[in-house]
N, C-alpha and C positions, 0 to 999 in steps of 0.2 A: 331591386336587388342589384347589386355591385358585383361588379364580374373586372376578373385580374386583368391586366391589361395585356396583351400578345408580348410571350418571350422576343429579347432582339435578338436576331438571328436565326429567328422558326422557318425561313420562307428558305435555308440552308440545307433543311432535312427533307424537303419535299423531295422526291424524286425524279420530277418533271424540270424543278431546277436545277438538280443534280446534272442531268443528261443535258442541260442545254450549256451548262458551264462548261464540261467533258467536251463538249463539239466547239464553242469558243476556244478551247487551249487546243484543240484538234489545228482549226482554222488557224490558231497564230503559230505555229508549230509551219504548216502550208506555207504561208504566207513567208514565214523567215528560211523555207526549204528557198522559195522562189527568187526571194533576193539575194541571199546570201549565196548559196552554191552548195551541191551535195558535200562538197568536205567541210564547209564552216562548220554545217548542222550536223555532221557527223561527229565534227569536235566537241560541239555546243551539246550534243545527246553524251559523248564520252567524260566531256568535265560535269554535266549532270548527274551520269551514274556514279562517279566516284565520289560526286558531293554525297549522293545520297547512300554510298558505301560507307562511308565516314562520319553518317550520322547513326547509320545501322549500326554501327560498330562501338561507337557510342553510347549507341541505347544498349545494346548487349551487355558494354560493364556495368553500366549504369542497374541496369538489370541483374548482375551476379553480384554487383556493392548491396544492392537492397535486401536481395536474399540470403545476403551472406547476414546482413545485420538483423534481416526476421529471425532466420536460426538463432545468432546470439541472443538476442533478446526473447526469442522462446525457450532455451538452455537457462537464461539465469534466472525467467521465469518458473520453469519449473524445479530450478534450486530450491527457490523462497520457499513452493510450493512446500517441499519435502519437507523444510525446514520447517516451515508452520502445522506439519503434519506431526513434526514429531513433537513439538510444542504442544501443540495441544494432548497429547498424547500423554506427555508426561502431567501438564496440567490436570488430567484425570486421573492418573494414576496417585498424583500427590491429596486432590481432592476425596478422593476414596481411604486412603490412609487416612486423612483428616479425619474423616466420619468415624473409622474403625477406631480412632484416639478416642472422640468425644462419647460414642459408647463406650467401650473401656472406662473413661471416665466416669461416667455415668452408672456401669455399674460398679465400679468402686466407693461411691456415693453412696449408694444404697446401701452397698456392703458395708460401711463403716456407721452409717444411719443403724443399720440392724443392730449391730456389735454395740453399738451407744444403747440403744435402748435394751438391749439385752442385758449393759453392766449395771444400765441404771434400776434394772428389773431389780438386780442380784445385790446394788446398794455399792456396788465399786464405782469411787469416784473416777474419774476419766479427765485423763490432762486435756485441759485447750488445745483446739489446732490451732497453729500460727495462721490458717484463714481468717480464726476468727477472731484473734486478737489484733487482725487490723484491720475488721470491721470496728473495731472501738478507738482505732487512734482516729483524730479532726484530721480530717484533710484541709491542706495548706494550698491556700491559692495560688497560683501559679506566679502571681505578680513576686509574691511573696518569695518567691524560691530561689531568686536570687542574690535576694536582700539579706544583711544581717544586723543587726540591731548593735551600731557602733555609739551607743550614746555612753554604755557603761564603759568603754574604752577610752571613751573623750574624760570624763570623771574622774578614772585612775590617770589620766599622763596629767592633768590640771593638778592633784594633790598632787604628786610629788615634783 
């Protein structure tokens, strides 16, 4: 069986190495108290706090730019949201009308079915609907439908 190989840097989160790194920066902290003199190390701890104030401070906008940008982008998120809410919304509403045509339709169809057979009961001829007189024209292929047939054109400009 194959086994991952150790993260680098695991031996970082132990805590045993934790507290012995903690006493090394202790000891070199000592050690530059003893050579240097109580006011170096006292400058050297004051230019250290304000490094580390000015990176606080740093991280602080850094921190209010980021939230400031989740807000935006949770605002124009939930724009679209609304937006698509009302989309769809209408989408249903116009699908629903649709249906209510195609019945209507539908029974108008029938309704005029019945009234057909009704006149043809009674022997009254009943005009064509224009549905169905173009079910009987050919459909013209598409290729076709741009084209016009210039030969009879070419014939008349040659006679005269």
């Amino acid at each position: 069986m194959k086994t991952n190989p150790p993260l680098q840097c695991s031996h970082r989160r132990n805590p045993v190495y934790l507290q012995i790194e903690s006493q090394s920066w202790r000891l070199e902290e000592l050690q530059c108290l003893a050579l240097s003199g109580a006011e170096n190390w006292l400058a050297f701890n004051k230019q250290s706090e304000d490094i580390a104030k000015t990176f606080q401070s740093k991280l602080d906008k850094a921190g209010k730019a980021l939230e400031e940008v989740n807000q935006e982008r949770k605002f124009a998120q939930e724009q679209v949201a609304n937006r698509l809410l009302g989309q769809e919304a209408r989408k249903l509403a116009l699908t629903e009308k649709n249906l209510q045509l195609e019945m209507a339709n539908a029974g108008l169809r029938k309704e005029i079915a019945s009234l057909q057979r009704e006149a043809s009961q009674a022997g009254v001829v009943m005009p064509r609907m224009p549905s169905e007189i173009a079910r009987e024209i050919p459909a013209v292929p598409h290729e076709e439908l741009g084209r016009s047939d210039h030969r009879a054109d070419d014939n008349a400009m040659e006679e005269s």
